[in-house]
C-alpha positions as a Python dict, from the first residue, in 0.01 Angstrom:
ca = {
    (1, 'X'): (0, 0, 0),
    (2, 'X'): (369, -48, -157),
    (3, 'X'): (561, 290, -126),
    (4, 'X'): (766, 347, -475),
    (5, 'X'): (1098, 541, -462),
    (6, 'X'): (1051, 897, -638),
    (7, 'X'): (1369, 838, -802),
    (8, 'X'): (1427, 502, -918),
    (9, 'X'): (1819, 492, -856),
    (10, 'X'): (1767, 582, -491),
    (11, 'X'): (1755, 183, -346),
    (12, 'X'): (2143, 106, -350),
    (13, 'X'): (2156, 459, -158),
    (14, 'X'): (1890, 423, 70),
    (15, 'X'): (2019, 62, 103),
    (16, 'X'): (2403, 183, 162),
    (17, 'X'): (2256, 440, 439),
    (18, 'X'): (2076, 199, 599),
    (19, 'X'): (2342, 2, 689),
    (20, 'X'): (2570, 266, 768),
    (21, 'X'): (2349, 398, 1023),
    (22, 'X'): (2284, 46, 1177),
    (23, 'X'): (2735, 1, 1189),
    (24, 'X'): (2675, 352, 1390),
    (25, 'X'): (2394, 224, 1596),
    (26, 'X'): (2611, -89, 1725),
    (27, 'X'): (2317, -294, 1532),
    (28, 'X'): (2470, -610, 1282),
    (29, 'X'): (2242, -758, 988),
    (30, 'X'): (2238, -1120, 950),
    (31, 'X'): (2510, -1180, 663),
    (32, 'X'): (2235, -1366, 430),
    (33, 'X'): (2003, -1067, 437),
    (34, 'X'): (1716, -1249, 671),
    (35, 'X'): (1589, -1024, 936),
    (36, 'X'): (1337, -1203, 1117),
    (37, 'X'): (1566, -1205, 1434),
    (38, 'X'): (1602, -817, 1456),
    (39, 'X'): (1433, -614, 1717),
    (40, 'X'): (1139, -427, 1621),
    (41, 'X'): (1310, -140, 1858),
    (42, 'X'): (1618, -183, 1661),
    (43, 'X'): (1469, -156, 1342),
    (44, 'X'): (1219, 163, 1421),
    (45, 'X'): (1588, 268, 1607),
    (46, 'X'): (1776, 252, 1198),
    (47, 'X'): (1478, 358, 1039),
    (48, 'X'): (1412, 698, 1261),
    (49, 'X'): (1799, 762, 1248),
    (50, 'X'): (1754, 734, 888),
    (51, 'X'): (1460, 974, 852),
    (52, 'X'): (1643, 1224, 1079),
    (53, 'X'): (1936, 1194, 855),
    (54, 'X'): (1733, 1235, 553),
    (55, 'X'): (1519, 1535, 691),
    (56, 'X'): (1878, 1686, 774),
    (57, 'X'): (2037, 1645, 425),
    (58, 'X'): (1686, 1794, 253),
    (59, 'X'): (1718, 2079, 511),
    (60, 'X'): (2100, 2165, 400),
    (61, 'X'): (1958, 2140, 32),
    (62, 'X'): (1685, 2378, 101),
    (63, 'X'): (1932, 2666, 280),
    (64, 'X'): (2134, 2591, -18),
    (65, 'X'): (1858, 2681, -271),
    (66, 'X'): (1760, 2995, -51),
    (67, 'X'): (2102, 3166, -1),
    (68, 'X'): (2154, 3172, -402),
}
């Protein structure tokens, strides 16, 4: 099953904070965009530091919403 973004727009962000949090990690994408010689334990490392980062902005939003 393909997973579709909710918002369309989202892939150059989710794409930008991917590699972000992989420069913070230490990890370095291939310059043509193959990643067949990543890690699998590098890749589930970027992709839970992403969901933790994501979890932690929708939290923020959330107390936002509440304390108006």
């Amino acid at each position: 099953m393909a997973s579709s973004l909710v918002v369309p727009g989202a892939s150059a962000a989710l794409d930008q904070m991917k590699y972000e949090v992989a420069r913070s990690l230490g990890i370095s994408f291939a310059q043509d965009g193959y990643y067949g010689d990543m890690l699998t334990r590098d890749a589930g490392y970027i992709g839970g530091n992403i969901t933790r980062k994501l979890v932690e902005i929708a939290e923020m939003q959330l107390a936002g919403r509440s304390s108006r």
